[in-house]
ZAMARGU-4260 file (C-alpha; in steps of 0.2 Angstrom, whole numbers, plus 5000, padded with zeros to 4 digits):
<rodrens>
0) 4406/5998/5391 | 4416/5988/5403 | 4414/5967/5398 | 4423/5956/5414 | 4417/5941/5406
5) 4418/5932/5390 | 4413/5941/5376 | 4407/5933/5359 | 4406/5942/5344 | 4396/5934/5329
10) 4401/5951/5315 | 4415/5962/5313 | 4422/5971/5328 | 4427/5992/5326 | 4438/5999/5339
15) 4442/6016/5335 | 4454/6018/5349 | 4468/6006/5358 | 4465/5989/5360 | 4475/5980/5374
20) 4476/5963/5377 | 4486/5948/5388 | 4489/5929/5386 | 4486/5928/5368 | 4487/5909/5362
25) 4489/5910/5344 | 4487/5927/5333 | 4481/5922/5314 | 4484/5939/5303 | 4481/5939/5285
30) 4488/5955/5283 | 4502/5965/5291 | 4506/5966/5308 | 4517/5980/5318 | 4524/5977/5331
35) 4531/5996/5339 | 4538/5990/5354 | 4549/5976/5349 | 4542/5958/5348 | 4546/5946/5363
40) 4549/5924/5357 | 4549/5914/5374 | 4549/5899/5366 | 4546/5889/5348 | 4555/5901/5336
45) 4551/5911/5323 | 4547/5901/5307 | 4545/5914/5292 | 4543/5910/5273 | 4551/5924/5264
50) 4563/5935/5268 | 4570/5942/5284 | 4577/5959/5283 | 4584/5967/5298 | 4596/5980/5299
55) 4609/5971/5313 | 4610/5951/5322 | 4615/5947/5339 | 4620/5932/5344 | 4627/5915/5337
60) 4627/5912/5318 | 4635/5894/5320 | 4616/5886/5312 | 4616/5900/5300 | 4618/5892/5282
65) 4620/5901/5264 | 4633/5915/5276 | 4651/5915/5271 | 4661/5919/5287 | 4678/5920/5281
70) 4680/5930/5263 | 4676/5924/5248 | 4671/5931/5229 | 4659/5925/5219 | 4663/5924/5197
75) 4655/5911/5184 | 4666/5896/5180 | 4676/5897/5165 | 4679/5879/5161 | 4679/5865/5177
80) 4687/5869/5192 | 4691/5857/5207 | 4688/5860/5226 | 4703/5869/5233 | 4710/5872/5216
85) 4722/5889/5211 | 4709/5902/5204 | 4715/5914/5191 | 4701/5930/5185 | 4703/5930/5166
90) 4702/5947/5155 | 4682/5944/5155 | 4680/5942/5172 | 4679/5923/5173 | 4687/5912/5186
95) 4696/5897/5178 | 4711/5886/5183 | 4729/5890/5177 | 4734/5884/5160 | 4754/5879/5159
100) 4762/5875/5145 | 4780/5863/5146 | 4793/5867/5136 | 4796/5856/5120 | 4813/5855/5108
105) 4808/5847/5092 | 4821/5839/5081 | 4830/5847/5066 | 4820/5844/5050 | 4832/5848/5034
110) 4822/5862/5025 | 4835/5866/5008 | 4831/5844/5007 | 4852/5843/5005 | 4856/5855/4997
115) 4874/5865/5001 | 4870/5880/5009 | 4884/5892/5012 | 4883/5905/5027 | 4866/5914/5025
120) 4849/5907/5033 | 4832/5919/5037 | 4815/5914/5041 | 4796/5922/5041 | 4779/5918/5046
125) 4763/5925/5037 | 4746/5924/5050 | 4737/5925/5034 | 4741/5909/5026 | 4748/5901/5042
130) 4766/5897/5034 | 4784/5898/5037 | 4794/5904/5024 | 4811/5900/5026 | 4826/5905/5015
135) 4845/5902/5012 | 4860/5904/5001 | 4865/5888/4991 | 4880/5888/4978 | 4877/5907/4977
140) 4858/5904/4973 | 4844/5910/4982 | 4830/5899/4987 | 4815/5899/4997 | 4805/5886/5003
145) 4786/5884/5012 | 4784/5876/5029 | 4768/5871/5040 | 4773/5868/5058 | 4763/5855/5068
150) 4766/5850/5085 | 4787/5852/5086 | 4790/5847/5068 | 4786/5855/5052 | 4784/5848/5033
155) 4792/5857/5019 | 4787/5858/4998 | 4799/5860/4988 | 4814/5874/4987 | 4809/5888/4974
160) 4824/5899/4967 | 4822/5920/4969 | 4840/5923/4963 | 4851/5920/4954 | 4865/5928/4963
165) 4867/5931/4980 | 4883/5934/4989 | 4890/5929/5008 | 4906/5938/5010 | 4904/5948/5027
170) 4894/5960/5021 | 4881/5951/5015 | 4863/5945/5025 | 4849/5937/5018 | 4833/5945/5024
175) 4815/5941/5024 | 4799/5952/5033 | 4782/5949/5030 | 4770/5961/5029 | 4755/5966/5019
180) 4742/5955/5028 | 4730/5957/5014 | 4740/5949/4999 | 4750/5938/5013 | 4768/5947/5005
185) 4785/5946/5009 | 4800/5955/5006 | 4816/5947/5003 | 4833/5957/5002 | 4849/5954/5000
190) 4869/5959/4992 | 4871/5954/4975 | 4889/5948/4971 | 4885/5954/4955 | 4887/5972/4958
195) 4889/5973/4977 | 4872/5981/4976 | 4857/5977/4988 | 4843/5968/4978 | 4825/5964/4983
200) 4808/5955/4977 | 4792/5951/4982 | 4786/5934/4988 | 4768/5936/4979 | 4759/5925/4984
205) 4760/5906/4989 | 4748/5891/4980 | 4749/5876/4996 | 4769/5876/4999 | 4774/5882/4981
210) 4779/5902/4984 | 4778/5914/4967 | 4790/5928/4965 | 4790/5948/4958 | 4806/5952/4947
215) 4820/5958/4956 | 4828/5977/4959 | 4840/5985/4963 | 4839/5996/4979 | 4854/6003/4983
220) 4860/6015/4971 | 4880/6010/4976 | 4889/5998/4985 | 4880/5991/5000 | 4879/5978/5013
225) 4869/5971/5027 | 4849/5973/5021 | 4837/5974/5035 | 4818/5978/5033 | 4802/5980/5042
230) 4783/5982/5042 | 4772/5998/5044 | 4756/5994/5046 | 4750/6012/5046 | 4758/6017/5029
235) 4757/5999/5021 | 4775/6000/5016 | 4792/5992/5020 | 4807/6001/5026 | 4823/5995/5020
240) 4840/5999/5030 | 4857/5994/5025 | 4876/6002/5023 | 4883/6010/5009 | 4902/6008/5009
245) 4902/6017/4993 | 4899/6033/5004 | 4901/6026/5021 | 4884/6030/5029 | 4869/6021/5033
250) 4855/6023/5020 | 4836/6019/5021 | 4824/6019/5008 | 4803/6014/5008 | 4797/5999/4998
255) 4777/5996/4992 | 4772/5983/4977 | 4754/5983/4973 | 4741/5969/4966 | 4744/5974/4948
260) 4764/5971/4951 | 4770/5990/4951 | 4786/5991/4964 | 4783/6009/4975 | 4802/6013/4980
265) 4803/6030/4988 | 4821/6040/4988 | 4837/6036/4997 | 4840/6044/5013 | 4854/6045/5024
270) 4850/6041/5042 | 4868/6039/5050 | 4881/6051/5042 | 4896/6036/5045 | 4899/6017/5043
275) 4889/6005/5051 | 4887/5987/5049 | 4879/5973/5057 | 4862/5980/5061 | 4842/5978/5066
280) 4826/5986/5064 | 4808/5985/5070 | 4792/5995/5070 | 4784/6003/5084 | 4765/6003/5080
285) 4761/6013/5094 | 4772/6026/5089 | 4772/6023/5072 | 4789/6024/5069 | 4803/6011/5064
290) 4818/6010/5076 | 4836/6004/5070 | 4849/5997/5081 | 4867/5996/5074 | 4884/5996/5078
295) 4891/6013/5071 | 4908/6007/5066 | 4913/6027/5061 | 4910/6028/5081 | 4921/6016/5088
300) 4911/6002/5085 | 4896/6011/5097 | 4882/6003/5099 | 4866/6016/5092 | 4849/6018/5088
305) 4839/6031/5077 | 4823/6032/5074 | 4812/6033/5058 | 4795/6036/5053 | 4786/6035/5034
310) 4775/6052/5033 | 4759/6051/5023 | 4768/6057/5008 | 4778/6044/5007 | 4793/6054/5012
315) 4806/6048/5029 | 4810/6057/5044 | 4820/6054/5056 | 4830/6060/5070 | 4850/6062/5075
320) 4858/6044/5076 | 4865/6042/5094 | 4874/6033/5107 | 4866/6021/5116 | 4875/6021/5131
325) 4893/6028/5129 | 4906/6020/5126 | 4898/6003/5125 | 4906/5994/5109 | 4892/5981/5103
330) 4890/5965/5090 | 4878/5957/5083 | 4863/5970/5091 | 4843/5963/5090 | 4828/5973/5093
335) 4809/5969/5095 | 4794/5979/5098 | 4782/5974/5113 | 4767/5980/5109 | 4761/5975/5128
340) 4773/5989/5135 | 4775/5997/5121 | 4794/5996/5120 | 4806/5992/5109 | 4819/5978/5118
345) 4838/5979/5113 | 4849/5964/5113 | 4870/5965/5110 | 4887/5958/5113 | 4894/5969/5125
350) 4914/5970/5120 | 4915/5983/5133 | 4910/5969/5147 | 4917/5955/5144 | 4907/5951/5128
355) 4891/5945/5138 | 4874/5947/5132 | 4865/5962/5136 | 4848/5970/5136 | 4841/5987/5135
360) 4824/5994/5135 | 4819/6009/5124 | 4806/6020/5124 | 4799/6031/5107 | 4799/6047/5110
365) 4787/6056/5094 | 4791/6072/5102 | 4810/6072/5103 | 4811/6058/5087 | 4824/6049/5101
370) 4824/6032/5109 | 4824/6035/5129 | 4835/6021/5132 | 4837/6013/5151 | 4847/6000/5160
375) 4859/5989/5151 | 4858/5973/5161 | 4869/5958/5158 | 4857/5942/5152 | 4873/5930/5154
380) 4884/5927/5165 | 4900/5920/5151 | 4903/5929/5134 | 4892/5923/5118 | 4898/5918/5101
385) 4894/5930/5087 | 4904/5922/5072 | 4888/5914/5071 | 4881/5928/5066 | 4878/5946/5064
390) 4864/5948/5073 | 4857/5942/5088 | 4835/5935/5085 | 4825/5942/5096 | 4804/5942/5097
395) 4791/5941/5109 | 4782/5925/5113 | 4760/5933/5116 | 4755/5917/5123 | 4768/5918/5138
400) 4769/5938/5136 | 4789/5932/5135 | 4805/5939/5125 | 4815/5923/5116 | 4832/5927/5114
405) 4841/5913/5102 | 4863/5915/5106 | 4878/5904/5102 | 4893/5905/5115 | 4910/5900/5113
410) 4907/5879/5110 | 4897/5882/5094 | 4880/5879/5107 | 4864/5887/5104 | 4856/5891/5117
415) 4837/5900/5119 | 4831/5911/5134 | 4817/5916/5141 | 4817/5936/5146 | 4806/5949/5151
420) 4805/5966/5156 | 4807/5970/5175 | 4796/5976/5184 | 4803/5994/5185 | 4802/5994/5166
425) 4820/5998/5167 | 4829/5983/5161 | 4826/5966/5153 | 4829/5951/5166 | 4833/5931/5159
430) 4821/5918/5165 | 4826/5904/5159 | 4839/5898/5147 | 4836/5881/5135 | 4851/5871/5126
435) 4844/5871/5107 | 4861/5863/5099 | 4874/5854/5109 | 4886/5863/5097 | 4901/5855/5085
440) 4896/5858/5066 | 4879/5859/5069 | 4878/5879/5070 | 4887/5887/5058 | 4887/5903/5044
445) 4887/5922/5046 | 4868/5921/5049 | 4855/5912/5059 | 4837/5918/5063 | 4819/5914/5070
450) 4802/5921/5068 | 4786/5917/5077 | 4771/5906/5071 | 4758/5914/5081 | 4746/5903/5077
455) 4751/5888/5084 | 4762/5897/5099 | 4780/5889/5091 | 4795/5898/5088 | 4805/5894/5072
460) 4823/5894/5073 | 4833/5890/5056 | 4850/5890/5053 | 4866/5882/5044 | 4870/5866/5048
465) 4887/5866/5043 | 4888/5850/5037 | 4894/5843/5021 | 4888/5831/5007 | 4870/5825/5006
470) 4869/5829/5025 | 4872/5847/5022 | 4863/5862/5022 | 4847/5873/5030 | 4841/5865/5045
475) 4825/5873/5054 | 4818/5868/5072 | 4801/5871/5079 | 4804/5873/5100 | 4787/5875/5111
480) 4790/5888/5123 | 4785/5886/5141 | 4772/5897/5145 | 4757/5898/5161 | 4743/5912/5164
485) 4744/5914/5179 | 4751/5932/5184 | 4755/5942/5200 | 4738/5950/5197 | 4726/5938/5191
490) 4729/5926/5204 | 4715/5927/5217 | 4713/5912/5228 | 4705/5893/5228 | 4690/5887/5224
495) 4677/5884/5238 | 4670/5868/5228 | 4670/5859/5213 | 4662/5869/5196 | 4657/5865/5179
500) 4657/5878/5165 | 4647/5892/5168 | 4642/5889/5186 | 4643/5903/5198 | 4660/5897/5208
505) 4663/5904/5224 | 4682/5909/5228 | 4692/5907/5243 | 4703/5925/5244 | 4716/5932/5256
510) 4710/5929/5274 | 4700/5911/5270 | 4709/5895/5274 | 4709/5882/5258 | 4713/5861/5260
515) 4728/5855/5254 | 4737/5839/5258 | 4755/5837/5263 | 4758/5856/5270 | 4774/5859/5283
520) 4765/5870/5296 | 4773/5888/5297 | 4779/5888/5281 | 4777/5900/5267 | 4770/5889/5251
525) 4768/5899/5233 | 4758/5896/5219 | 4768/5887/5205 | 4767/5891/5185 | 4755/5876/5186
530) 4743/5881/5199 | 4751/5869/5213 | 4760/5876/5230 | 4779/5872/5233 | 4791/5881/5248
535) 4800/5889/5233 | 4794/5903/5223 | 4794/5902/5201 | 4793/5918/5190 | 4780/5926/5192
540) 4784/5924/5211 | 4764/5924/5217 | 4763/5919/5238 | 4747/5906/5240 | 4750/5909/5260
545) 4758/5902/5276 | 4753/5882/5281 | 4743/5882/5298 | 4744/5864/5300 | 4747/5851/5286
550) 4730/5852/5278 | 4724/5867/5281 | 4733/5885/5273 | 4729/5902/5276 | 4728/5914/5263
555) 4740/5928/5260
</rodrens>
C-alpha cells in the first residue's frame, strides 16, 4: 500500500521489511536504538545519562572534565598531603609526604655517678626490655649500670659490681653483647689481672634498672687478651674471640647459659695460627656465620678477616684467616653486618696511607668460607687518633638505612659520621661528619663504644671522661641521628591537591608541571631530605626537574 498523506495509527504498527523515514522532530525509544550508518548532531548536542564508550575522540577536549591531560598516578593517602607537595610510595604502596629527621647531640650524662673509671668503657642495648646497659672499669672493679634513653638524655639506676677484678693494661677490653631475646641476656667479657685470663658472665636478667649476675668463668684456658663476642641467632649461642699470647694465636670458643643457670661453653679453637690483637666480630644472619676482623700482628701488622660458623652440634668451622688487602697495616678495625645488603662493613686506621680512616665492604662467601672483600676507600681526609682505643664503633642506623662510624683524631675530638655503601656496592662513602666532643680531657682510655637503641632511633656513645675527682669517670651521650625517607626510588612526584588520610591522592609524575613559588627559570631544582626543592642537590641526590618560569616546574 502506498499512503501520500497522513497516516494515523490507533494500535501497534508490524513492518516486516525496511522502514525509511525523513524530517523526524523528536524520536522517544524506550529500548535500544542502532544506528549502522553513523549518527549525524546538527545542533543541541547530545545529553546522555550513563556512560559513553567509544573506541577513539576527535576534536577539542578543552571542556572535558575528570581527564588528566598531563601524567599523573593515582594511590590512597597515607597521612595528609598538601597541594604541590614532594610525594614518596611507601613499602605498601601508599603516597605520603617525606618524613626528615635533624640531627640532635644530647649532653654528657655521667653513668659510673663519679666514680674513677680507668681506661675501659662498653655499652649494649636489649629490644626486649628497651635498656642500655652500660659498663666500665673503676679501681680494678667491674660495674654495670641500666640506662633508659628519652629524647637525647638518658637516666641511670645505680652501678652493680660483676667483678672483682678486671685489668686495663693494653691487652685488656671490656666487652658486652646482647643476645638471647627471650631471657633479654648479656654477655660480658673481659682479662682478669688475676690470672691474665679471659673471664666472662651473664647479665641474667634486669628488675627496672637493677641488673642480676651468673658467677663468673674462666674462658681461656691460658694467657689471653682482647675478648670480643657476638650473637647467633640461628644457634642461640655467643662466640667469643680473643688472643692467646700464651701460644701466640687467635682462639675462639662458643658460649650458651640456660634458664636453670647451667654455662654451655664449647672447645677452644684456633682460628689464626699467629698473634693478633686489637680485633672485632659480627654475625652475618644471612650467611649464618660470624666474621672477625683483626690486625694480625704475626703478619706485619696486616689487617685480616676469617670467617666462622657454629654447626648444629655445637662444634666451629671456619676458613684460612687472610689478608685483606696486602700489605695494608691496620689499627683499631670495626665491622657491622648490614642486613639490608647483606654485607659485612670494615672500618680501620690505615698506617699504610697516611693513618686515614678507611672502609671496606665484604661479602660471605658459605661456599668458599672467605670474605670477598672490595674497595678500600679513604672516609677522611686527616689521620685519626687510635690511643683512644683499640677499636673503631661501628653500626647501622635502620631508620636512616645509615652506617655511624664514632673516631677520635689527633686533638682528642670525637667526631661521628654518617656513611653508606655506594651505589656499586663496592665501597663505603662518608655523608656527613658531626663534632661529638670538642676534645682536651674529655675522651680518653684504651676503649670507647656505642650501640644502638632501636627503639627510639638513638645511638649511644659511652666513653672515659678522663677527668679526676668527683667529676671523673664514665660519661655516656645519646646523639639523634639525621635521617629522611625519601630515596632515589621511592620519590615519585607532587601532589595534585591537598588529601587527608586515606583519600585517593592523585600524583603529578615526570612530564606534569607542579606550583612552586620562588623558582629561577631554567634552572635545575632537586628534592631536599625534607621534601623541598633547592639548585643543590643532598644525598640521596633525587632531581624534582627544571623551573619553566618562577611558579611553574616541570618534572624530570
Amino acid at each position: 500500500a502506498v499512503v501520500t498523506g497522513i497516516l494515523t495509527v490507533s494500535s501497534n504498527v508490524s513492518i516486516a521489511g525496511t522502514l525509511t523515514y525523513e524530517d523526524v522532530t523528536n524520536i522517544d525509544s524506550v529500548g535500544m536504538v542502532t544506528a549502522r550508518n553513523g549518527v549525524k548532531v546538527l545542533a543541541g548536542g547530545i545529553n546522555a545519562v550513563g556512560v559513553v564508550t567509544a573506541t577513539s575522540f576527535e576534536g577539542s577536549g578543552a571542556n572535558l572534565t575528570g581527564i588528566e591531560a598531563a601524567p599523573t598516578i593515582q594511590a590512597v593517602a597515607s597521612g595528609s598531603i598538601s597541594a604541590d607537595e614532594s610525594v614518596i610510595l611507601t613499602s605498601d604502596g601508599k603516597a605520603k609526604v617525606v618524613t626528615n629527621i635533624t640531627e640532635s647531640v644530647g649532653n654528657k650524662v655521667s653513668a659510673s655517678g663519679g666514680q674513677a673509671s680507668t681506661n675501659l668503657t662498653n655499652c649494649a642495648y636489649s629490644p626486649t626490655s628497651n635498656k642500655v646497659v652500660v659498663v666500665y672499669r673503676s679501681s680494678s672493679v667491674g660495674r654495670a649500670v641500666v640506662g633508659t634513653v628519652s629524647g637525647t638524655s638518658i637516666t641511670f639506676g645505680t652501678p652493680v659490681q660483676f667483678a672483682t677484678n678486671v685489668h686495663d693494661d693494653s691487652t685488656s677490653l671490656l666487652d658486652i653483647t646482647w643476645g638471647d631475646s627471650s631471657n633479654d641476656r648479656f654477655l660480658l667479657s673481659w682479662k682478669s689481672p688475676v690470672d691474665d685470663k679471659v673471664h666472662a658472665c651473664v647479665l641474667t636478667g634486669i628488675s627496672g634498672t637493677v641488673p642480676s649476675f651468673s658467677s663468673t668463668i674462666v674462658v681461656s684456658g691460658t694467657v689471653s687478651g682482647f675478648p670480643v663476642s657476638a650473637w647467633s641467632t640461628a644457634r642461640s649461642r655467643w662466640l667469643l674471640a680473643y688472643n692467646s699470647y700464651a701460644s701466640n694465636i687467635g682462639r675462639i670458643k662458643s658460649i650458651s647459659y640456660d634458664e636453670f643457670g647451667n654455662w654451655g661453653l664449647g672447645g677452644e679453637y684456633t682460628f689464626c695460627p699467629g698473634s693478633i690483637n686489637q680485633l672485632d666480630m659480627c654475625y652475618d644472619s644471612n650467611a649464618d656465620r660470624f666474621v672477625i676482623l683483626f690486625r694480625y700482628s704475626a703478619d706485619s701488622n696486616k689487617l685480616s678477616s676469617v670467617q666462622v660458623k657454629i654447626e648444629t652440634n655445637g662444634a666451629l668451622s671456619f676458613g684460612t684467616a687472610r689478608a685483606v688487602m696486602d700489605p695494608t697495616i691496620a689499627m683499631a678495625p670495626g665491622i657491622m653486618y648490614d642486613a639490608v645488603t647483606q654485607n659485612v662493613v670494615g672500618v680501620y686506621q690505615n698506617e699504610s696511607l697516611t693513618d686515614k680512616l678507611y672502609g671496606i665492604v665484604g661479602k660471605v662467601n658459605v661456599n668458599t668460607n672467605e670474605v670477598v672483600w672490595q674497595e678500600h676507600l679513604a672516609l677522611t681526609t686527616t689521620a685519626i687518633n687510635t690511643s683512644i682505643s683499640y677499636r673503631t664503633p661501628i653500626m647501622y642506623d635502620p631508620v636512616s638505612a645509615r652506617i655511624i662510624i664514632f673516631y677520635g683524631d689527633s686533638s682528642n675530638k670525637l667526631y661521628m659520621m654518617l656513611a653508606r655503601i655506594n651505589a656499586a656496592g663496592t665501597g663505603v662513602e662518608s655523608m656527613s661528619t658531626t663534632v661529638i666532643q670538642s676534645g682536651g680531657s674529655d675522651i680518653q682510655g684504651y676503649w670507647f663504644d656505642s650501640c644502638m637503641d632501636t627503639t627510639a632511633n638513638r645511638a649511644v656513645l659511652s666513653y672515659w671522661n678522663g677527668d679526676g675527682g668527683s667529676t671523673g669517670g664514665c660519661d655516656v651521650q645519646i646523639i639523634r641521628p639525621p635521617s629522611t625517607d625519601i630515596t632515589e626510588d621511592n620519590f615519585i612526584g607532587f601532589s595534585k591537591a591537598a588529601y587527608t588520610d586515606g583519600q585517593t591522592a592523585t600524583v603529578k609524575v615526570v612530564g606534569n608541571t607542579t606550583t612552586q613559588s620562588g623558582l629561577t627559570t631554567a634552572k635545575r631544582y632537586y628534592v631536599q631530605n625534607d621534601g623541598s626543592l633547592a639548585t643543590t642537590a643532598q644525598t640521596p641526590n633525587i632531581l624534582a626537574g627544571r623551573a619553566i618560569s618562577a611558579t611553574s616546574l616541570l618534572i624530570q
